[in-house]
N, C-alpha and C positions, 0 to 999 in steps of 0.2 A: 558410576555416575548416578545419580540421584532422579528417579523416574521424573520428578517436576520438571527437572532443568532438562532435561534430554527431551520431554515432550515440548517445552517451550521453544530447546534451539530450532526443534522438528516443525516444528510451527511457525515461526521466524524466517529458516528456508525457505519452508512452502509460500512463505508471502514473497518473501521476494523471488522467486521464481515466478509463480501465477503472476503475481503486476507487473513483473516484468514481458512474460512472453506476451501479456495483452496489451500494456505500452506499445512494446515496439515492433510485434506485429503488425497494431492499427498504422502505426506510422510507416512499416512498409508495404501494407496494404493501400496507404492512401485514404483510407476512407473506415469511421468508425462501422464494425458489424457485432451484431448479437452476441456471436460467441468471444468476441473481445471484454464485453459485457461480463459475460459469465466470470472469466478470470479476473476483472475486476475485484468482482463483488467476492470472490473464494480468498482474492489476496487481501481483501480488507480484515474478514471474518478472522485468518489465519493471522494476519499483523495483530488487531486487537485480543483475539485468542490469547497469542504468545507473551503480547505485553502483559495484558494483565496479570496471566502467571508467573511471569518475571517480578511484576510489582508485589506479586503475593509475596513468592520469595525472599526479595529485599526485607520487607518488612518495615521498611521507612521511604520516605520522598526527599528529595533533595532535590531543591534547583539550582537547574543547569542545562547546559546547554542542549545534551542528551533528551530531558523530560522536556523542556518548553518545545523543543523542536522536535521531539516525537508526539506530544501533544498536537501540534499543530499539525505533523503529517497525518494523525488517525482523522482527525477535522477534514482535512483537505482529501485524502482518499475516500472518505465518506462523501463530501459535494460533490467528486468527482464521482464515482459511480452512481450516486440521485441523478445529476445532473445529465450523465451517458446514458443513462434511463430513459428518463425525460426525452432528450434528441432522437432518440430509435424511438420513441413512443409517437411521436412528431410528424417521423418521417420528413424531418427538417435537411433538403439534402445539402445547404450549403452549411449548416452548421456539422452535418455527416460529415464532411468532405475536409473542415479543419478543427475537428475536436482534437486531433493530434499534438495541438497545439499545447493545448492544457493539459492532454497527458501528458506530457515530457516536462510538463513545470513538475505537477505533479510528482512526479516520479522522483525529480532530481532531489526535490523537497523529499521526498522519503527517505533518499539512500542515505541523507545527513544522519539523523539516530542510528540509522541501519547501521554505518561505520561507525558511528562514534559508540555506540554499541557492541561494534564487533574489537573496537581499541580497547575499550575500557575493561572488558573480558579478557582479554592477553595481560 
């Protein structure tokens, strides 16, 4: 296997693992904290990491449903972790208490590329 593509699946993982344990941790914690934060911001870095390397690879773009709505997911996990910034910076504790809310949009919105990513690879 080819060092790019093995670093980028490795990187792809790692995002969706990190957003995810910080998704739905916060959501069974009830309430946004710092180190949810963290994984946030490590699964965004690791998602756009690995696209990009992927996009190196391709060597071309095509749209579709994969690029519009993985464009859209690096968009929205990027608002999303400013914006979990933001609220912990605030110390805002009713927006603490249902950021969970927009995580899980968020997220859902992620998995879409994530799958249609992991089809179109098969």
């Amino acid at each position: 296997m080819d060092t790019q593509l093995a670093t980028s699946i490795t990187l792809m993982i790692s995002a969706l693992l990190c957003y995810s344990v910080g998704v739905w941790s916060e959501k069974f914690a009830g309430k946004l904290k710092a180190w949810h934060l963290v994984f946030f911001w490590i699964g965004f870095v690791a998602d756009t990491s690995g696209t990009t390397l992927m996009s190196i690879m391709s060597g071309t773009f095509a749209l579709s449903v994969h690029s519009i709505t993985g464009a859209a997911a690096i968009l929205l996990m990027f608002a999303h972790a400013v914006w979990a910034t933001i609220v912990l910076m605030r110390h805002d504790k009713q927006a603490i208490a249902g950021f969970h809310r927009l995580s899980i949009f968020v997220w859902v919105v992620w998995m879409i590329p994530f799958l249609t990513g992991l089809i179109l690879a098969m």
